[in-house]
N, C-alpha and C positions, 0 to 999 in steps of 0.2 A: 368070544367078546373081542369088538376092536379095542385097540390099542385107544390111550388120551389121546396119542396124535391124532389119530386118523379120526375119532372123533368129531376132535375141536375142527379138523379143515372141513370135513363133511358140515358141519353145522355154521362156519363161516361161507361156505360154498350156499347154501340154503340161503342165511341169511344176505349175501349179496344178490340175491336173484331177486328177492322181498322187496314189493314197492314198502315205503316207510311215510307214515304220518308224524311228520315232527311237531311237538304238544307245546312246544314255548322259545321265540325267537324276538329280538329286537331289530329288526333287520328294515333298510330304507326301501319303502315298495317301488318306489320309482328314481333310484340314483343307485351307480354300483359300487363307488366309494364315498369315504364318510369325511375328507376334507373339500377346500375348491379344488384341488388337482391330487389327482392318482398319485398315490405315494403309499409304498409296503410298509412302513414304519410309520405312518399316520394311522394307519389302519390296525395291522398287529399290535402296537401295543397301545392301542385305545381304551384297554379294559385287559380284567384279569391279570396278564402278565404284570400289566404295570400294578398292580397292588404286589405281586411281588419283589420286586425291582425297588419297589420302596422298603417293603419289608429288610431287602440286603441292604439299605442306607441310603440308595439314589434320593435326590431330593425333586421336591416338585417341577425346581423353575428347569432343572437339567433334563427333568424328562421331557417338560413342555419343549425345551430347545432340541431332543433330538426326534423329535414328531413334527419338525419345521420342515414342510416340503422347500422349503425356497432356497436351504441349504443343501451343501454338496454332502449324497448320501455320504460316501467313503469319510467323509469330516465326522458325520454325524454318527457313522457305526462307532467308528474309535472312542468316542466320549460314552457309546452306549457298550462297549466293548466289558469291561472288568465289571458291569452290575448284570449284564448278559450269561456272563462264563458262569456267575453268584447260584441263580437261578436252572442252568441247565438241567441238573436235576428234578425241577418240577416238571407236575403235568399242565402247566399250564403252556411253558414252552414245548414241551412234548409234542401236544397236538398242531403247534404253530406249525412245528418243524416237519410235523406229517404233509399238514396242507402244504407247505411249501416243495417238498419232495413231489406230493400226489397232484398240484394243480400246474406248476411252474416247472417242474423236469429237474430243479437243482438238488446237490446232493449237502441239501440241510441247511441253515441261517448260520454261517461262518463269514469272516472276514473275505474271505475269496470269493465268496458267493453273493455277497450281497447287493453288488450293483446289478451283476445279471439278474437276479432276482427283483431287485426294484423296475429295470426296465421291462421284463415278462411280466409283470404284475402289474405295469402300467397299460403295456402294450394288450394285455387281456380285458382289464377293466375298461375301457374307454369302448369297446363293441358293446353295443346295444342288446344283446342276447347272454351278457356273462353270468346275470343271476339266473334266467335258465338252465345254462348252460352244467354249472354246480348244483344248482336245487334238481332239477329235474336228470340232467345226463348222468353225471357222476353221481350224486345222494340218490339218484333213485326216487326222488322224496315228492309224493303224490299230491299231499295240501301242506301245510303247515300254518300253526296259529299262530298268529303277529301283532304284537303290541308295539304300533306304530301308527300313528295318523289315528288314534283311537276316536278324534271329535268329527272324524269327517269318513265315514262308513265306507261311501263311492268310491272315494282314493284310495284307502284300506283294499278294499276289495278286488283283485288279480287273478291272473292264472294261477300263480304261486300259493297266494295267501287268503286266507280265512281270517279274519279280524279280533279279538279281544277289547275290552273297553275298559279302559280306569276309572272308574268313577267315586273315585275316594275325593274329587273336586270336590264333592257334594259332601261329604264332613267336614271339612276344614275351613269354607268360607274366606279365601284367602287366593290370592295371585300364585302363590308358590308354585302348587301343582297344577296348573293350569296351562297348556300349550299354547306358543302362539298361533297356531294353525286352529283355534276354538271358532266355529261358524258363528254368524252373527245372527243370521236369521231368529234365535230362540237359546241367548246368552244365559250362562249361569248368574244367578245374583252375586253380586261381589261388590264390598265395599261402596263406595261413595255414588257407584253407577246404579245402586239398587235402591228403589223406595224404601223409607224407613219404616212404612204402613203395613210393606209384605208379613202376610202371617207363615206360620212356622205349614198350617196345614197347605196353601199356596207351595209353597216351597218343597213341601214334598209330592206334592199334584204334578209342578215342572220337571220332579225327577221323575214320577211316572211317566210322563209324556217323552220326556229327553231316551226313557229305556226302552218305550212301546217303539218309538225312529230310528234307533240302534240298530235295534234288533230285524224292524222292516229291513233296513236299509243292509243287512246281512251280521252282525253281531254276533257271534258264536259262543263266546263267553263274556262274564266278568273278569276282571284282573287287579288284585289288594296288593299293595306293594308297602303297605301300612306297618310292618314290622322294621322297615329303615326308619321310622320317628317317632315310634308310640310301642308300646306291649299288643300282644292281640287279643289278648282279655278284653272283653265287650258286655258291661255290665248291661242288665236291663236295667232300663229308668223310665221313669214313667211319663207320660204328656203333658199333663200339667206341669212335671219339673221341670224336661225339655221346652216347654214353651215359655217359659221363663226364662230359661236359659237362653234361649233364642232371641225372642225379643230387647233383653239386655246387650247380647251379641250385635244386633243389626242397629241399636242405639249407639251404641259407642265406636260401630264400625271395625268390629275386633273380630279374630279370628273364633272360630266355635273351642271352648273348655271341651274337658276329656268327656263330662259326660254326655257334652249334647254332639262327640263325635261320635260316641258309644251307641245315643239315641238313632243318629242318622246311619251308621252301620247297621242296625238292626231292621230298620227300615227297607235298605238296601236289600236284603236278607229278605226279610218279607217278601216286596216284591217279585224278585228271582224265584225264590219258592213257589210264588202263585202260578209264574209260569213255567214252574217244572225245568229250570234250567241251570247252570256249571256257573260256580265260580273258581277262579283260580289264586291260590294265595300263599303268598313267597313264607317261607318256612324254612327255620333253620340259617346258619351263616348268609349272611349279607356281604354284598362287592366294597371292597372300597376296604378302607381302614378306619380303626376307632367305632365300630359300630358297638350299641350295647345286646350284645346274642341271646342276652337271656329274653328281650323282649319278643326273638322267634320261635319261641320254643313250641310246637305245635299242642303241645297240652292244656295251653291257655285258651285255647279253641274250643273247648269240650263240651260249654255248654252251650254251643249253637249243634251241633248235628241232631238231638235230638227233637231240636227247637224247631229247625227246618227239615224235615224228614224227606219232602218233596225236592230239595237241592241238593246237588250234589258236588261236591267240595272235592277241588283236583289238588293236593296240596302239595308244593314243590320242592323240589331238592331232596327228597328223602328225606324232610327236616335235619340234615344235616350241622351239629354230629348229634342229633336226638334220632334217630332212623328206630330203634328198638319202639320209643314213644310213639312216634307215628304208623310203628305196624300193628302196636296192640289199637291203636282210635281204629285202624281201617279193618281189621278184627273183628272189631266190637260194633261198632257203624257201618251200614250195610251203603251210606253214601258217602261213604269219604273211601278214596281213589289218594294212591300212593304214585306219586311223576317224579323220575328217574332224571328231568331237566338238569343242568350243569352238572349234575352229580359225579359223572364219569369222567368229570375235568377238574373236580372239586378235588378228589382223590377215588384213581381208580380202583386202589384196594378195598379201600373204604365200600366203594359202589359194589363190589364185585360180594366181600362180605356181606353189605345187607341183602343184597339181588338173591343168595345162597338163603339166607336167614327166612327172607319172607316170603320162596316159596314155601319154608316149612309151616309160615305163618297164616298166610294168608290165599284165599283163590288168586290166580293168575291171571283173574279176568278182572283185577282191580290194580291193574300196574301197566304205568306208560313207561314204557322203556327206553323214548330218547326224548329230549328238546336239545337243540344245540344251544339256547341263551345267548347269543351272540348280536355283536353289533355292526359284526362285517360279515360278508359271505364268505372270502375264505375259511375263517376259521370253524365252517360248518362242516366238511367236510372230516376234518383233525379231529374233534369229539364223533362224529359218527363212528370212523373206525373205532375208535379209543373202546366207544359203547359196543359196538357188534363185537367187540375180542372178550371186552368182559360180559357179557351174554353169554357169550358160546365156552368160554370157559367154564364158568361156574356150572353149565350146562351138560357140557360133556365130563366136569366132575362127577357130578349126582349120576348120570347114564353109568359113567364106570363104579361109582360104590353100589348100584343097583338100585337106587333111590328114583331111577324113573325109566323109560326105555327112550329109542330115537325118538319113535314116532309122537311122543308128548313132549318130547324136547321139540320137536318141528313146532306142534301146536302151540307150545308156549312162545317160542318165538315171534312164530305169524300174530299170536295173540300183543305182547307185549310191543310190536314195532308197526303194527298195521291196525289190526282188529277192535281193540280194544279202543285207542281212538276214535277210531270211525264208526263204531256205536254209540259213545257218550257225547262228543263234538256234530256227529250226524253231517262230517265235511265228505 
């Protein structure tokens, strides 16, 4: 028997060579940074980090001020200096500091590094070919799903990327959730723009139509992001009440009540199911701070899987920290699929522990094992390592207790970073 070492590099060696379908990204299909001008610190802590940066005390308006491209970076490290050092032990900077090593050549985000690092990270981003260059060169990463440009397919649709669609617009009745990049051709009803005549069955006729154009137009999944402002308990209620409740709504010009979001979820749900296709839905810990977690808790789900048998529910994060919950649903439900998405960044022990757990739990042909969730390209590369080390870890443990041999540790691999994807997305 090899050795753990020789193992784990054998099966990182494997797993680098694996093209990889990445299951869940926020990523810009057509811009390679996310302010008007390239800047590392615009980018890096746009997300993630910065929830923890506040977590050590930073405050808003200081974080806003050191993500000011138009300021002198070395000004701006120093004020970001002592909530940086705070943080170092997360994996949230972890992976930054991977990317930053593995894209940019520097030896880590330190004081001495950061201007060179800001200007490589300028001087990369501004080529025309940089999201190539990381997606495809370095990640290896063959399609990847993107919840971005969701109202407009053709734009969504890339070399890179395979598309996801929000369409929780259509519960809320409200400007909130609605992009400005929404086509006009064939608008959602909203407020004072919408007849007050429209009926509740209308309205759900436009959401057939707006999913049958989606989907032509390349749509690969749904995508519920509904656990950042509501529970994901999804009562049924009946048409008569929702039509009531509807028409009350488009009279006073108010956003839809919990149950006529309930009604228009289930709807959603319906349809998807006729045609046999993936919705994706955030589960467990939510970005940002103050969120209420108990509204993700993936068990409040429970009584759609059996409701829709024909759909198939990707649900994210590992429900994180409910992972135990969401391996007995995927268990138990032969269409509910367990997505490893931010998890490896969430806490990689965490990841590494459930990844262990539910192979005992679950077949291996119902686990996506990367999304990087990310809203920069850099930072994609930084969780992919993160994920392939805890793969092959927890991988070449079970080989050495005897719990599996190589050659299923290969196949779960291939299955979890390629396969398994590219059977249920069909990218």
């Amino acid at each position: 028997m090899k050795s753990y070492a020789a193992l784990y590099e054998r099966l990182m060696n494997y797993a680098d060579s694996m093209k990889i379908i990445d299951t869940h990204e926020h990523l810009q299909p057509h811009k390679n940074f996310l302010g008007d001008a390239p800047d590392v610190l615009c980018d890096y802590l746009s997300h993630y980090i910065s929830t923890d940066l506040q977590s050590a005390g930073m405050r808003g308006d200081e974080l806003e001020a050191v993500r000011d491209h138009r300021a002198c970076i070395n000004e701006r490290y120093s004020a970001l200096e002592p909530w940086l050092d705070a943080v170092r032990n997360t994996s949230y900077f972890r992976a930054l500091d991977i990317s930053a090593r593995k894209l940019h050549g520097v030896n880590g985000i330190t004081r001495e590094t950061i201007e060179e690092l800001n200007e490589r990270f300028k001087a990369s981003a501004i080529q025309p070919g940089y999201p190539r260059r990381i997606m495809q060169d370095v990640c290896n990463i063959e399609k990847t799903i993107n919840d971005y440009w969701t109202w407009d397919m053709p734009m969504a649709c890339t070399e890179l990327f395979a598309p996801t669609w929000q369409s929780n617009a259509y519960m809320t009745y409200t400007d909130d959730h609605i992009p400005p990049h929404e086509p006009t051709d064939d608008p959602i009803p909203r407020g004072e723009h919408e007849p007050e005549t429209r009926s509740l069955e209308e309205y759900c006729e436009q959401y057939r139509r707006r999913f049958a154009k989606q989907k032509a137009e390349g749509m690969v999944t749904l995508k519920s992001p509904v656990a950042y402002w509501r529970p994901l308990y999804f009562e049924d209620v009946s048409r008569d009440e929702a039509e009531k409740l509807y028409n009350e709504a488009i009279k006073s010009k108010s956003n839809f009540p919990r149950k006529l979001q309930d009604y228009m979820m289930h709807f959603i749900l319906q349809v998807a199911n006729e045609e046999e296709f993936v919705i994706q839905i955030h589960t467990g810990i939510q970005e940002g701070m103050r969120h209420n977690l108990e509204d993700s808790n993936p068990m409040l789900l429970k009584n759609l899987f059996g409701k829709y048998p024909d759909l198939t529910f990707d649900l994210f994060h590992t429900g994180y920290p409910f992972e135990r919950e969401l391996a007995v649903l995927a268990k138990t439900h032969p269409n509910v699929y367990v997505d490893f998405c931010w998890s490896h960044l969430i806490s990689p022990f965490g990841a590494r522990n459930a990844f262990y757990e539910m192979l005992d739990v679950i077949p291996y042909t119902k686990i996506f094992g990367f999304g990087g969730d990310y809203l920069f390209f850099d930072g994609v590369i930084g969780h992919l390592t993160m994920a392939k080390q805890n793969l092959c870890m927890v991988l070449a443990q079970r080989i050495a207790h005897g719990e599996c041999d190589v050659e299923l540790a290969e196949r779960i691999l291939q299955a979890v970073l390629y396969d398994n994807a590219k059977r249920v997305f069909k990218v």
